[in-house]
C-alpha positions as CSV (number, residue, x, y, z in Angstrom):
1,X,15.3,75.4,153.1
2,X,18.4,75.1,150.7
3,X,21.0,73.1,151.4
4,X,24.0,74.6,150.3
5,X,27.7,72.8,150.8
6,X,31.0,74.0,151.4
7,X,33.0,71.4,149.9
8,X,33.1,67.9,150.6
9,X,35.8,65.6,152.3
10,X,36.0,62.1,150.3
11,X,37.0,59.4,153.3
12,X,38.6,56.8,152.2
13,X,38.7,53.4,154.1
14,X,42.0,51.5,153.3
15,X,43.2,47.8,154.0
16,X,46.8,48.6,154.4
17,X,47.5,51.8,156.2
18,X,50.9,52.5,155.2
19,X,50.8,51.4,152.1
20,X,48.0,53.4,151.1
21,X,50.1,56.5,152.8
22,X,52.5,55.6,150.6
23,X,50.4,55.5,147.6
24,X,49.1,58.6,148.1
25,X,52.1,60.5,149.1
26,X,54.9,58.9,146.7
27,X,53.0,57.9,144.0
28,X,50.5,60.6,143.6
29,X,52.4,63.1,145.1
30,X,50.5,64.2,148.3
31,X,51.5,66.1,151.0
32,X,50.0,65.4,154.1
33,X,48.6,68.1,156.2
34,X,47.7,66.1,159.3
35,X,48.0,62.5,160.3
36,X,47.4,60.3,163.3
37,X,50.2,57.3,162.7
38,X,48.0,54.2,161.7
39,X,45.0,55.6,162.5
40,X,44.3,58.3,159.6
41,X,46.1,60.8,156.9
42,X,44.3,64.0,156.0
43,X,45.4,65.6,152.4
44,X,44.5,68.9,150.9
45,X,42.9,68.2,147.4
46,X,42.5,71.5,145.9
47,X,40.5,73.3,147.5
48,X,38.7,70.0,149.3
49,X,40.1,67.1,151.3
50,X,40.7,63.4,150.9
51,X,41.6,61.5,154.4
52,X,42.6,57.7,154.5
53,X,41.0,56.2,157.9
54,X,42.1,52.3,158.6
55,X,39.3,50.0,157.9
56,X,39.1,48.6,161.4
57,X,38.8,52.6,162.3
58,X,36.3,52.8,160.0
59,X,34.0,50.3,162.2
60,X,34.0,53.0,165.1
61,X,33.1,56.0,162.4
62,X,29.7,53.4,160.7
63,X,29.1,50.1,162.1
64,X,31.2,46.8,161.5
65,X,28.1,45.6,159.7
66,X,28.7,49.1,157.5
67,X,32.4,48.6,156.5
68,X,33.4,46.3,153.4
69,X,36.3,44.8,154.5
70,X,36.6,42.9,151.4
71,X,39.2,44.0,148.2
72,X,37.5,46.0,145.6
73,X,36.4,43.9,142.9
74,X,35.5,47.0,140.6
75,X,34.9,50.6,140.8
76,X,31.9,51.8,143.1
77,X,32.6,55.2,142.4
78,X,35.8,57.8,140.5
79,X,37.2,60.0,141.9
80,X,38.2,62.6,139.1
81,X,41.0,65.7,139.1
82,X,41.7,68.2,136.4
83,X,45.9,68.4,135.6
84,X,47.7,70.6,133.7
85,X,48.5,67.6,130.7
86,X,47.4,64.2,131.2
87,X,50.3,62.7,129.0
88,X,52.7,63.9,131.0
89,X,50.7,62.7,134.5
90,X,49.9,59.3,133.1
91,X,53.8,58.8,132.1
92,X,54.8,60.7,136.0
93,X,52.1,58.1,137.7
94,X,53.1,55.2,135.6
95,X,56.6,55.6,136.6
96,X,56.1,55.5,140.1
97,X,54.1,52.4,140.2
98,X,50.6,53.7,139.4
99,X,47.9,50.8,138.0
100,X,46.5,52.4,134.9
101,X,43.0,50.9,133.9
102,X,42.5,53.0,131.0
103,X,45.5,55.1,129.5
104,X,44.7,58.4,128.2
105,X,41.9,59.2,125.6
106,X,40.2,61.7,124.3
107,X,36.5,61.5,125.1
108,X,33.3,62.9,123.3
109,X,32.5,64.7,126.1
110,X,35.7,67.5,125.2
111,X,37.9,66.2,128.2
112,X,41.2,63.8,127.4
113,X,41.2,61.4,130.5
114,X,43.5,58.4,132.2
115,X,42.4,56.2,135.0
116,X,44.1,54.0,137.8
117,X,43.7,52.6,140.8
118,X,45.2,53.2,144.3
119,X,46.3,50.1,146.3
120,X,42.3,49.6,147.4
121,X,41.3,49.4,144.4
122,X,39.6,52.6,144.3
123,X,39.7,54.1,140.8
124,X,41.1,58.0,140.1
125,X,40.8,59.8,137.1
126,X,43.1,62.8,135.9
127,X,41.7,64.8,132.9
128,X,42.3,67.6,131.2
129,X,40.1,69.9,128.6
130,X,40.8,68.6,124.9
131,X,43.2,70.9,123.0
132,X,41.4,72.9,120.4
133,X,43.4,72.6,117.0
């Protein structure tokens, strides 16, 4: 048997429920599709998802003993999204509060790419395909 996959949903489990809402909806620019207040915010990314669950939620969806409850202390994995420009992303993001880690670059592998962090310390990338010229 194959597996094959529709998709995937990334779940984030945040410290601070509203102010990861807020992060993600004023900063980044989400709209969110469907939300239970404090509990959980679902997002349309693309054509996938992203939904923010509360950390002491997130004991009922694992285990306690399965939840970090501790801040980041470094990135554990990226989450990465094509824009249009990443100039013009980096400078929108920056603007509005956004923690860049690395600022844009253009990278051997033919993509130009910026990184940050949301409020949890989890790390995003925006990228973009090097322009030919």
């Amino acid at each position: 048997m194959t597996i094959k996959y529709d998709g995937y949903l990334n779940v984030l489990f945040v410290a601070d429920y509203r102010k990861a809402r807020d992060f993600y909806e004023n900063v980044m620019g989400l709209e969110c599709a469907n939300a239970t207040d404090g509990v959980d915010a679902f997002y349309n990314v693309g054509s996938n998802g992203m939904l923010l669950i509360a950390r002491d939620i997130a004991d009922d969806l694992l285990s306690p003993g399965d939840v970090d409850h501790e801040p980041s202390r470094g990135g554990r994995f990226v989450m990465a999204t094509g824009v249009d420009d990443v100039d013009d992303a980096y400078e929108e993001l920056r603007a509005k509060g956004a923690t860049f880690i690395r600022e844009p670059e253009d990278r051997h592998w033919g993509l130009r790419c910026a990184h940050f962090t949301d409020p949890d310390g989890n790390v995003w990338e925006i990228h973009a395909p090097v322009a030919k010229g």
